[in-house]
NUVO-31743 format. One record per atom (N, C-alpha, C, CB): residue in three letters; x, y, z. Coordinates in steps of 0.02 Angstrom, whole numbers, plus 50000, padded with zeros to 5 digits. Glycine has a CB too. Example, Ala and Ser with C-alpha at 12.3 -4.5 7.8 and 13.67 -1.06 7.14 Angstrom:
# residues 2
ala506604971650390 ala506154977550390 ala506604983550390 ala505654977650452 ser506424988850354 ser506844994750357 ser506455000250394 ser507044997050286 
END
This chain:
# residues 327
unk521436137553124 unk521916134153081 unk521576128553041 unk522496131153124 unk521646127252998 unk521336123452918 unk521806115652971 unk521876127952795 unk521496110852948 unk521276103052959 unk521586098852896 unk520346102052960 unk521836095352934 unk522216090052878 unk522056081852890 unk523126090852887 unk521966079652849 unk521846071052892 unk522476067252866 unk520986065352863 unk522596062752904 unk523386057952894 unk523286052052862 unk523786055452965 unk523346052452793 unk523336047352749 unk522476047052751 unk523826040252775 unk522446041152717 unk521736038052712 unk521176037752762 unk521806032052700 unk521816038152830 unk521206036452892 unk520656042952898 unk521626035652980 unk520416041952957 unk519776048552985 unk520176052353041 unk518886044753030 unk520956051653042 unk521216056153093 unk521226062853083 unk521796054753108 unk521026067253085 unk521026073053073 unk521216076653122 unk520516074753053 unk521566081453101 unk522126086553149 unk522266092453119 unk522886083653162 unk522646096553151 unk522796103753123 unk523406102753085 unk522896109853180 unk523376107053050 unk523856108052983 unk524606107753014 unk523706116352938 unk524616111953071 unk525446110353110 unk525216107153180 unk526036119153130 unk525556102353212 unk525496100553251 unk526096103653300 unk525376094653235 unk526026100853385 unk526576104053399 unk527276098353441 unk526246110453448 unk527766098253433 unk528146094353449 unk528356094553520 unk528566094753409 unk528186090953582 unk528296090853641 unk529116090953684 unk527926085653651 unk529646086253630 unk530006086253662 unk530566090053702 unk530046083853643 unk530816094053664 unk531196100453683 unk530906104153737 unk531256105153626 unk530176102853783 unk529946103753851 unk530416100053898 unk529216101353860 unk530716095053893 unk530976091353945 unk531616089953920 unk530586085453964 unk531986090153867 unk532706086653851 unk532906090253799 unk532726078653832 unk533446088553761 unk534056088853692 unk534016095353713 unk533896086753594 unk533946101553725 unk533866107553702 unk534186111953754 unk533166109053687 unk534606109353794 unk534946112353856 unk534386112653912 unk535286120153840 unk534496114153961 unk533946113754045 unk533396114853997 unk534026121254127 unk532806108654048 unk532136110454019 unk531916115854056 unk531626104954021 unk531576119254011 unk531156124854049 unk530666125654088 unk530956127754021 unk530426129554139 unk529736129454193 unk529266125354182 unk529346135354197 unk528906119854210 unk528486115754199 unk527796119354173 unk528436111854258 unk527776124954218 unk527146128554221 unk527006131954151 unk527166133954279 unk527686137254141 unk527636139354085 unk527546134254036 unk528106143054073 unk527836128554011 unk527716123053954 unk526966121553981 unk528326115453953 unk526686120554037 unk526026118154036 unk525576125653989 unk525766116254132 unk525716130354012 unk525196134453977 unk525486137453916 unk524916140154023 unk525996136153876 unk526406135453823 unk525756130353794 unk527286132453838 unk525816123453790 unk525266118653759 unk524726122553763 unk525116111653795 unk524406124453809 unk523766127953810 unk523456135953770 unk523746128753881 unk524106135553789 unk524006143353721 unk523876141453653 unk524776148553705 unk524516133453635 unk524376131853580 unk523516129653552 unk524856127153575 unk523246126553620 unk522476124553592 unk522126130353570 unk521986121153647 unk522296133953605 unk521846141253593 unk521916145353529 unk522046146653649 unk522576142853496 unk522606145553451 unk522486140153384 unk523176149053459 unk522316135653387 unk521846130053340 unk522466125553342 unk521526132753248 unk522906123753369 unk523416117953366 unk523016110453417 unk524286121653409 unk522776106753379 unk522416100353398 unk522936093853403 unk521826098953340 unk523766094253385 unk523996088553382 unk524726088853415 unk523956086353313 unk524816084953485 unk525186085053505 unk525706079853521 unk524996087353531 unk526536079553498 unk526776074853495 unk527296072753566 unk527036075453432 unk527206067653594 unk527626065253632 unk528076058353642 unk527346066153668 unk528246056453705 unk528746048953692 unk528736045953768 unk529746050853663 unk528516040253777 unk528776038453851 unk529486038653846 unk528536030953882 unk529966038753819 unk530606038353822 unk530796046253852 unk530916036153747 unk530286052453821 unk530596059553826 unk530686060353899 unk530116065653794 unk531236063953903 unk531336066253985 unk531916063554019 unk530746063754033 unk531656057254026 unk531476049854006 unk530626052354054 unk532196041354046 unk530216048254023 unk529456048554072 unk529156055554070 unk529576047054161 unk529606059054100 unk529266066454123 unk528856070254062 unk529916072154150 unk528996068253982 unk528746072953953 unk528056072153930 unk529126074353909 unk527746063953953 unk527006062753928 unk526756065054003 unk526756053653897 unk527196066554057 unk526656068954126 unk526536077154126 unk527076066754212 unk526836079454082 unk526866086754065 unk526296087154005 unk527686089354039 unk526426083953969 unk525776085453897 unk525236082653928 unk525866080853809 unk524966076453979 unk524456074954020 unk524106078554052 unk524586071854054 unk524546083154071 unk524466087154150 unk524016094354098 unk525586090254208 unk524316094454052 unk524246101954007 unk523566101153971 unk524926103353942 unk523576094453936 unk523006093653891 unk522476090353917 unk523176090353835 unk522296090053977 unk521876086254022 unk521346091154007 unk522116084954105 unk521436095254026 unk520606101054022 unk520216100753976 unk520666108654016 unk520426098853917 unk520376098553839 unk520376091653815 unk520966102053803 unk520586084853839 unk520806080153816 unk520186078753743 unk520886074753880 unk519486077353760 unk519236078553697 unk519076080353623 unk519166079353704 unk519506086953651 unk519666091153571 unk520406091153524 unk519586099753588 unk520976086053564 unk521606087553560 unk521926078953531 unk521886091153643 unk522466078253491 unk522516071553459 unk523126071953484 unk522386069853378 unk523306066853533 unk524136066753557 unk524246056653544 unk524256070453676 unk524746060953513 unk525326055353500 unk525846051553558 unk525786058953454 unk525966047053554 unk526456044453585 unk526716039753560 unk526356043353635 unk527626036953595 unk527826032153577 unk528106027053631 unk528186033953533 unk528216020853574 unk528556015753602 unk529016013853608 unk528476012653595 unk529466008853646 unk530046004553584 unk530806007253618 unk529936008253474 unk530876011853637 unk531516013453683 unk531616012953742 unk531686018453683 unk531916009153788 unk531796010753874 unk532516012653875 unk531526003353938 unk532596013253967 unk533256015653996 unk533716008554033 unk533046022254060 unk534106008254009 unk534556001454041 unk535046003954039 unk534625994354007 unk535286003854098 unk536016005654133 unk536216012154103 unk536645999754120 unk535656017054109 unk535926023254079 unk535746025254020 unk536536023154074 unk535866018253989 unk535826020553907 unk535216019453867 unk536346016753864 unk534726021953807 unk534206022353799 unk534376014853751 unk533926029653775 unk533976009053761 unk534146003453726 unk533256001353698 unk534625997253783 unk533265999253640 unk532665995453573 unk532505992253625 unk532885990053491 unk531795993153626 unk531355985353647 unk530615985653626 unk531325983653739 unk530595980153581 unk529635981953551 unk529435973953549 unk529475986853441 unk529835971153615 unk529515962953618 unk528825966453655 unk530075955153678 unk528315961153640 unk527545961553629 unk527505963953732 unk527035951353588 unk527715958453749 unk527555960453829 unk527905968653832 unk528025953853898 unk528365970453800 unk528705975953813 unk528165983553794 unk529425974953766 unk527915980653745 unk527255985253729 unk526785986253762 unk526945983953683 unk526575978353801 unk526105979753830 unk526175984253884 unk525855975053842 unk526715982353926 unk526885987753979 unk526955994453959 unk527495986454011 unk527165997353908 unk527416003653878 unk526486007053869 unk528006001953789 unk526086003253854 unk525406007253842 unk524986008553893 unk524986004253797 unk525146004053960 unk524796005654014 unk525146012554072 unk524735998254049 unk525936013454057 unk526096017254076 unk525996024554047 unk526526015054084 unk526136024553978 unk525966029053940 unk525166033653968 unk525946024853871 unk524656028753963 unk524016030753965 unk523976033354043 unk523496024653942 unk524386030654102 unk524076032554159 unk524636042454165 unk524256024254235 unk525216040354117 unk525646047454149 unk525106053654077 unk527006046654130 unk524736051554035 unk524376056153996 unk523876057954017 unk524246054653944 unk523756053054063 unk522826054754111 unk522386054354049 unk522626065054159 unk522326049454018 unk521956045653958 unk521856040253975 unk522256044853897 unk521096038053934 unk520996031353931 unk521016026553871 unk520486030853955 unk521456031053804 unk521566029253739 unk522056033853719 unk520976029253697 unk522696029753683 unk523026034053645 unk522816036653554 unk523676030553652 unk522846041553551 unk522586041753485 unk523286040253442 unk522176049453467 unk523766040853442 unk524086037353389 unk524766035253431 unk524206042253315 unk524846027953417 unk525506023953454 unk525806022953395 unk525406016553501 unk526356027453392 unk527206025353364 unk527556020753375 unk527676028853381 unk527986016953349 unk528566012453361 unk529086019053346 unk528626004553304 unk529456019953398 unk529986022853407 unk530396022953361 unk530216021253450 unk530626017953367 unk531116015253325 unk531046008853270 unk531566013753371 unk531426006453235 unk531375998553223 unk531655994653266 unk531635996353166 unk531475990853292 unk531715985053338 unk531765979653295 unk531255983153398 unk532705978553268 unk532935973653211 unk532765966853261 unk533885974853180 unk532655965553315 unk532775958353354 unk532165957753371 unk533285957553420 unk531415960453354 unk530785958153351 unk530495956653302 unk530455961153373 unk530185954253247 unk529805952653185 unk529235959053181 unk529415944453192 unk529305966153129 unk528915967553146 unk527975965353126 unk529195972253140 unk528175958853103 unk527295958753130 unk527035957653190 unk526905954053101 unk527475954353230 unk527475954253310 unk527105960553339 unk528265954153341 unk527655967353322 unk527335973853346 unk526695974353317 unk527735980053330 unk526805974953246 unk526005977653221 unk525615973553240 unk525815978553145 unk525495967953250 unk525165961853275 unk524805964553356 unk525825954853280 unk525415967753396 unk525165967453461 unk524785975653461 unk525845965753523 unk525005980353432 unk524755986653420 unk523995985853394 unk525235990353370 unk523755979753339 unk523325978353326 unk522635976153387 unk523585974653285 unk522885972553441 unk522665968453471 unk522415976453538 unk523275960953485 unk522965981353539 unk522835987053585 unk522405990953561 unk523375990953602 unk522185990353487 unk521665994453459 unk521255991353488 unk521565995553388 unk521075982753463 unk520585981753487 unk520355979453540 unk520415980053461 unk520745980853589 unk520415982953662 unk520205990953685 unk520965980653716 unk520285994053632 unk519996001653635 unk520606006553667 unk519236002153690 unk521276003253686 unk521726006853727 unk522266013853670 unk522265999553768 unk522336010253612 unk522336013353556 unk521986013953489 unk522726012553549 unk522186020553458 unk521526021053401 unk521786021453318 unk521046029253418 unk522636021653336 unk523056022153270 unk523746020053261 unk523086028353252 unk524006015453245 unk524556014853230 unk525146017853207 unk524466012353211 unk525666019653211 unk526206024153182 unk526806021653185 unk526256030453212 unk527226025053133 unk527946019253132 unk528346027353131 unk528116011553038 unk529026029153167 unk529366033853161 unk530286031253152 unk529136038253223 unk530446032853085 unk531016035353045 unk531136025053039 unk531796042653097 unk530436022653020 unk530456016152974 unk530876017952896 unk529556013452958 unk531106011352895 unk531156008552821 unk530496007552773 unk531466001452827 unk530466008652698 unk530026007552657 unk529705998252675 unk530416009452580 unk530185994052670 unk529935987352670 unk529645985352741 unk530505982552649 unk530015988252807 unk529515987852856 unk529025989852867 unk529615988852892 unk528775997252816 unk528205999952820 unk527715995352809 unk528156005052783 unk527725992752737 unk527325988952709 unk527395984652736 unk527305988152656 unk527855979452758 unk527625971552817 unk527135975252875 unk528565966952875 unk527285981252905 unk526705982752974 unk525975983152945 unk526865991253019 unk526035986652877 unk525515987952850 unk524955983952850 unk525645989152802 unk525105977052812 unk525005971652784 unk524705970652849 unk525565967552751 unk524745969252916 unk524615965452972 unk524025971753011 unk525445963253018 unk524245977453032 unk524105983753071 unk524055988153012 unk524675986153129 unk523445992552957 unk523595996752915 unk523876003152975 unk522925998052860 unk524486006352963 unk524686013552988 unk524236019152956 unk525486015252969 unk524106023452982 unk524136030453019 unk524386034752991 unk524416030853074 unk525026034053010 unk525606037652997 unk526206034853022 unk525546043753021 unk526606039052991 unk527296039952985 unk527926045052985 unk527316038152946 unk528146044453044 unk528736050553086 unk529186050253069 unk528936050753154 unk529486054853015 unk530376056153027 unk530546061652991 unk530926049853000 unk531216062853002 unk531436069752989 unk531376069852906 unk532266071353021 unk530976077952902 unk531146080152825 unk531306086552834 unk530556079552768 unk531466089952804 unk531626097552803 unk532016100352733 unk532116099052869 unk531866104152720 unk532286109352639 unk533016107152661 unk532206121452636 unk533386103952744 unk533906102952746 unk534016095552751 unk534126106552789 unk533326090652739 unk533506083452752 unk533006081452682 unk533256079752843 unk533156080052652 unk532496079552589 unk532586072752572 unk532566084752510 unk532866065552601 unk532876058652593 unk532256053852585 unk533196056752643 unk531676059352621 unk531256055352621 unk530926057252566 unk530926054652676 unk531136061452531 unk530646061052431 unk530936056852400 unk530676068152366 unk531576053452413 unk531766047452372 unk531266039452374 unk532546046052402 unk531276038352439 unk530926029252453 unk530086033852471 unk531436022252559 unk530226034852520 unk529856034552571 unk529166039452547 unk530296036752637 unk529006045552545 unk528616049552518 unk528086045452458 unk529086055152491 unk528546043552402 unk527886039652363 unk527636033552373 unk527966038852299 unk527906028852450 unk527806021252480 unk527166026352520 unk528626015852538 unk527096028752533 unk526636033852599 unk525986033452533 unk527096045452631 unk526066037752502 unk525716041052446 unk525306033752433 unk526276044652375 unk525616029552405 unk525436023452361 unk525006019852432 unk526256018252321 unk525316019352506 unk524896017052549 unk524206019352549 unk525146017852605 unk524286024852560 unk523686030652596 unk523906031452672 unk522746027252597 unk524616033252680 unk524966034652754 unk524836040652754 unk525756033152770 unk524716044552802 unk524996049652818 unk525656051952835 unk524746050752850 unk526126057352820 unk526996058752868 unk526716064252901 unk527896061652816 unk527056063452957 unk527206067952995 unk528096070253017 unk526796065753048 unk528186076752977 unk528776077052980 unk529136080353032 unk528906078852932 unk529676075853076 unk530046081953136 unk530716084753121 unk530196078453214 unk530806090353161 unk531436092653143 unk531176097353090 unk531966087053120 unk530706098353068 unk530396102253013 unk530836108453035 unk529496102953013 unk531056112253053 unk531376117953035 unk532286118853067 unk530836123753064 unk532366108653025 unk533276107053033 unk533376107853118 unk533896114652981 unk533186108353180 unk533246108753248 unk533416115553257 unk533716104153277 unk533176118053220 unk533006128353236 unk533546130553175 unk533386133153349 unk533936127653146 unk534256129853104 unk533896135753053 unk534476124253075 unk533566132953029 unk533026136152960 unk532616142453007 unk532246128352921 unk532846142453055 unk532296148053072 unk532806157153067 unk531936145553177 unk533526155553036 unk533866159253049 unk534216162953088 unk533756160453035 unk534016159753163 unk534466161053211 unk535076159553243 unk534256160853237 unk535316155153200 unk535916151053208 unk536386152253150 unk535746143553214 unk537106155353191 unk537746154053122 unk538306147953169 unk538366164553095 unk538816150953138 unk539356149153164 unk539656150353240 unk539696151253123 unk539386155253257 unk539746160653323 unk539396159353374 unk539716169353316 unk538626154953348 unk538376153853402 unk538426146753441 unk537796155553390 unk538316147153515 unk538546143453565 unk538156140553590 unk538836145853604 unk538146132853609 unk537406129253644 unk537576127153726 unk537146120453595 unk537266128153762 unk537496125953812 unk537626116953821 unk537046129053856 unk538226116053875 unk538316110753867 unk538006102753868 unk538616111753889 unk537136104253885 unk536926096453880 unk536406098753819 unk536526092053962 unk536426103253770 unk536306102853701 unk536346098453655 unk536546105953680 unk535946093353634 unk535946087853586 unk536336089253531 unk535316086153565 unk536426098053493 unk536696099253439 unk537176098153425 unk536676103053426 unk537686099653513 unk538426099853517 unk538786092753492 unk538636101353594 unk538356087553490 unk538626082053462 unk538586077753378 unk538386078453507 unk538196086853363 unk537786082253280 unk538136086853241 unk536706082453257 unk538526083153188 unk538836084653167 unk538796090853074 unk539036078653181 unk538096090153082 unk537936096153020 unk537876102553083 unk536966094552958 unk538126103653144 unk538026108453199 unk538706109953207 unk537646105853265 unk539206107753174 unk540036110553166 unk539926118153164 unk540506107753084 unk540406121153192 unk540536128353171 unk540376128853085 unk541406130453191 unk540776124853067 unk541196125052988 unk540516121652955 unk542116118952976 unk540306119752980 unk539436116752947 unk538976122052929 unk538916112153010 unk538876123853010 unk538406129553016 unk538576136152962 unk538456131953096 unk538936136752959 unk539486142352908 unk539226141052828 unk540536139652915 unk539686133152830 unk539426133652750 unk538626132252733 unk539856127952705 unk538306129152772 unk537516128452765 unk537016133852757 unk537286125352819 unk537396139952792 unk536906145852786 unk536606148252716 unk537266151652811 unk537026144452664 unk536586146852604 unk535906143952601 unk536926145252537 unk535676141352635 unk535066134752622 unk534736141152659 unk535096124452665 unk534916145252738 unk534386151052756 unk534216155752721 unk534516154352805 unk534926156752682 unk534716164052628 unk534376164252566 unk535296167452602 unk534246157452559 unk533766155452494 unk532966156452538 unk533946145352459 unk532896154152603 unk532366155152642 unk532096159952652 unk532426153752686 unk532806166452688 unk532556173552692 unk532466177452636 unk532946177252730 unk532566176252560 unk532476178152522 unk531796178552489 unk532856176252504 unk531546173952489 unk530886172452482 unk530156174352542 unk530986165452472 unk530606174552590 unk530316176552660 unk530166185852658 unk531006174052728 unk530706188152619 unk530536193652618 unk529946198452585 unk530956194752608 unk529916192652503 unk529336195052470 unk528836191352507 unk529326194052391 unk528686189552534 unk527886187252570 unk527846190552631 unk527746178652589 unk528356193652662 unk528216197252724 unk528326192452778 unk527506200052728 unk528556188052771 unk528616180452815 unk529376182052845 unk528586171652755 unk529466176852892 unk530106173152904 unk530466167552873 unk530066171352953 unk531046165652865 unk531186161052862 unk530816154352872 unk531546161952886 unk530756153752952 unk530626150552981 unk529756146652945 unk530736154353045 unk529436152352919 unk528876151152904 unk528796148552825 unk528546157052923 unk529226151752811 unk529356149552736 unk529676141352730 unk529966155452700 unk530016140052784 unk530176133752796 unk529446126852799 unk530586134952868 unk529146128752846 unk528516127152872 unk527866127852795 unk528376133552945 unk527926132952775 unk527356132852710 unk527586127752660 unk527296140652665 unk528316128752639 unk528716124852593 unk528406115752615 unk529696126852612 unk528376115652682 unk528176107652686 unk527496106752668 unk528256104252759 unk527176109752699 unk526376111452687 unk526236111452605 unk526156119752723 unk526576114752573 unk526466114052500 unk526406106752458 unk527026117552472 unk526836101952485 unk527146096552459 unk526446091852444 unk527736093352513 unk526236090852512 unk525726085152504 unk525066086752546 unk526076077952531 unk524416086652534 unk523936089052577 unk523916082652630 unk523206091152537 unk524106077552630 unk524236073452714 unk525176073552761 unk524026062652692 unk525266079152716 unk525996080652782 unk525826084852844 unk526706085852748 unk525916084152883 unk525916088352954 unk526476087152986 unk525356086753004 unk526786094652980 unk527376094653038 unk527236095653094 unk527846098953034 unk527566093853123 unk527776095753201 unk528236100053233 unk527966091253227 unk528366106153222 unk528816108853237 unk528896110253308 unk528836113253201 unk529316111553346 unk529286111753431 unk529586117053446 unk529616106053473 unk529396119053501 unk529826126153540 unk529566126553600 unk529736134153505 unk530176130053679 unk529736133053707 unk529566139453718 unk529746131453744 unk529646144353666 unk529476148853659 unk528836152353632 unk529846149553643 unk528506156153682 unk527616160453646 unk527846163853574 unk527206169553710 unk528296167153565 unk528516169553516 unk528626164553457 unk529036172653537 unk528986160253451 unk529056154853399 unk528376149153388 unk529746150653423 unk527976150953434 unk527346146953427 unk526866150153394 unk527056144953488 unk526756157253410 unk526496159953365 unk526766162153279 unk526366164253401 unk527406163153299 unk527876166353222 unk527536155353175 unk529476168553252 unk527716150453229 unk527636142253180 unk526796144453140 unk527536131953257 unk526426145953192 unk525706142853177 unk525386150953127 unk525166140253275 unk525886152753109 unk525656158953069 unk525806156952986 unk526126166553097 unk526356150453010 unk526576149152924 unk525986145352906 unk527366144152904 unk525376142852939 unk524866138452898 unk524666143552859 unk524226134552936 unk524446149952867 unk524096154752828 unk524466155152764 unk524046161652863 unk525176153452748 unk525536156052688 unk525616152352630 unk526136157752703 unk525426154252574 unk525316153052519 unk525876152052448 unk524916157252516 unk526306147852453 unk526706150652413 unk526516146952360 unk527376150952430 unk526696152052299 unk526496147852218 unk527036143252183 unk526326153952154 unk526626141952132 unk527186140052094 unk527826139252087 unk527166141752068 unk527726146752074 unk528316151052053 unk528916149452112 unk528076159852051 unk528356153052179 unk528956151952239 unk529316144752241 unk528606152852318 unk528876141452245 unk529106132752264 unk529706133152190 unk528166124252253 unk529456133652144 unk530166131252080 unk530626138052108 unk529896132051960 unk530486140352143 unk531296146152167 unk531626141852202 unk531216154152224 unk531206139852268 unk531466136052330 unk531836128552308 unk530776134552383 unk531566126752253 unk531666119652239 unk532526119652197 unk530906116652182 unk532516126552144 unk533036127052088 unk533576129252128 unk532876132252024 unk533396134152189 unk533996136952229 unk534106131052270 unk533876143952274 unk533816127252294 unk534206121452341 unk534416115852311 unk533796118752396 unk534256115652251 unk534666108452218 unk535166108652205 unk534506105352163 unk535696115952208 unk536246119852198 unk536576119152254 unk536136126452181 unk536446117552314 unk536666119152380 unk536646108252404 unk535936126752432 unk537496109552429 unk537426102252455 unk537666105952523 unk537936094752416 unk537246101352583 unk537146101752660 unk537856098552675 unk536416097252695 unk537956103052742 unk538776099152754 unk538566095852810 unk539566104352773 unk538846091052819 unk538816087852877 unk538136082352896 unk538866093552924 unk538346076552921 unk537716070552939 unk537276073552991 unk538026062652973 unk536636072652964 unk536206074653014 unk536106071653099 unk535646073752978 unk536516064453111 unk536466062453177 unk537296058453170 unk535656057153196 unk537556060153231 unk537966055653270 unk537996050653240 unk537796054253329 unk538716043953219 unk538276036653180 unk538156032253213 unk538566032753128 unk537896033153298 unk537886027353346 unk537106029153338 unk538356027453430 unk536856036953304 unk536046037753297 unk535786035453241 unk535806044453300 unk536386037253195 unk535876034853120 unk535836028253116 unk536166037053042 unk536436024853158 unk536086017853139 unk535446013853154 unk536456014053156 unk534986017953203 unk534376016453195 unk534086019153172 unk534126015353227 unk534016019753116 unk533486022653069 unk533406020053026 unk533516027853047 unk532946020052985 unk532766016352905 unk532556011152905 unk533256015052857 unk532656005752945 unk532816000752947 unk531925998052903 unk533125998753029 
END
């Protein structure tokens, strides 16, 4: 698989990276530990070098699963992690006060079986810390060698640049997709103009775009979808034109949807890397087959003229979720 570096820095990684979480949570019962351990491992084998996780996922369990998996390899493999969310009384609550970090990187590193994270996220924005505080203390974990890159996930443009200014970022995490395209408004040319790298999740809408999902279909009940509201019956229904503009184009290249989804990002900018996630061998191979695909011109002004025609129904998160975002 062809090599991408993230923004300006010397991070260099594979063109798709792979997204950890849906091993342990949102996605109904997590699946066999074992199988997800050699799930990651198949992915190395097949040139996937960048793996994303969260001390929050699971909650805990999902950096002791990507640890446990990418240990054999740790050398050749760039895993991510984040900060900035813990568990209080149940509920997942902001915290990126400086002592709060510090604890968050020593735990992190011992459940990854690492002695450096290669790139630390802020989770979230934490509105009740200053973020030069964070970038300040993220700064101070580089230079004790414990981390090697900074990252901010589903920031605001003006916080980017205050972390910047203090900690230069890495990169930068949040949802884009042919079904979320917000971030070509602010955010995309603040990246560009930095020298950030994005790394985009959700890259194929939370399996939507891969065409296996209408209306009729059913999630089991601790499914993250069942509560997001572009995941309505009546959503899913009217949104399907956004797949058939996908499978349409999917057909003249011999592709999937799914892949045509995945090239379409790849086209945009040579420092985007998605993350797309699954635990399926089948969807890992069908993801890491869209680096090979080429679409022109031509295709991209199809994909671009047919979706500016099409408005998405429904908010992409819950509004007790979106309100942390942007910030």
């Amino acid at each position: 698989m062809q090599k991408r570096r993230l923004g300006k820095s010397k991070l260099e990684v594979s063109a798709l990276g792979l997204g950890c979480m849906g091993m342990s949570q949102s996605y109904g019962l997590p699946p066999d530990k074992q199988a997800m351990i050699s799930l990651i491992r198949t992915a190395v084998e097949r040139g996937v070098t960048f793996f994303d996780t969260a001390e929050i996922y699971g909650p805990y369990t999902n950096e002791e699963l990507v640890g446990e998996a990418l240990a054999p390899v740790r050398r050749q493999v760039v895993i991510a992690t984040k900060f900035g969310i813990k568990i209080e009384n149940g509920q997942q609550v902001q915290d990126s006060r400086p002592e709060r970090i510090k604890q968050s990187v020593e735990g992190s590193l011992k459940r990854l079986r690492t002695d450096v994270l290669d790139l630390y996220y802020q989770h979230r924005v934490d509105p009740t810390v200053p973020i030069e505080d964070v970038a300040g203390t993220v700064k101070e974990l580089i230079a004790q060698g414990k981390v090697k890159h900074f990252g901010m996930s589903e920031a605001g443009v003006r916080t980017i640049r205050r972390a910047h200014a203090v900690q230069p970022l890495t990169a930068v995490q949040s949802e884009y997709s042919l079904w979320w395209r917000r971030p070509e408004e602010e955010l995309l040319p603040t990246l560009e103009e930095l020298g950030i790298g994005f790394v985009p999740f959700s890259p194929l809408g939370k399996g939507f775009l891969t065409g296996a999902i209408d209306e009729k279909t059913t999630f089991v009940k601790s499914d993250f979808r069942n509560i997001v509201p572009r995941f309505t019956p009546e959503a899913r229904k009217a949104n399907q034109t956004i797949v058939d503009v996908l499978r349409n184009i999917a057909e003249k290249k011999e592709a999937t949807p799914a892949q045509i989804a995945l090239a379409w990002l790849l086209a945009r900018k040579p420092w985007i890397v998605p993350i797309p996630g699954t635990t399926k061998l089948a969807r890992l191979e069908e993801n890491i087959g869209a680096a090979a695909i080429r679409l022109a011109a031509d295709d991209l002004r199809d994909i671009d003229s047919a979706a500016s025609r099409i408005t998405i129904q429904g908010a992409r998160y819950p509004e007790h979720l979106e309100k942390r975002t942007g910030l």
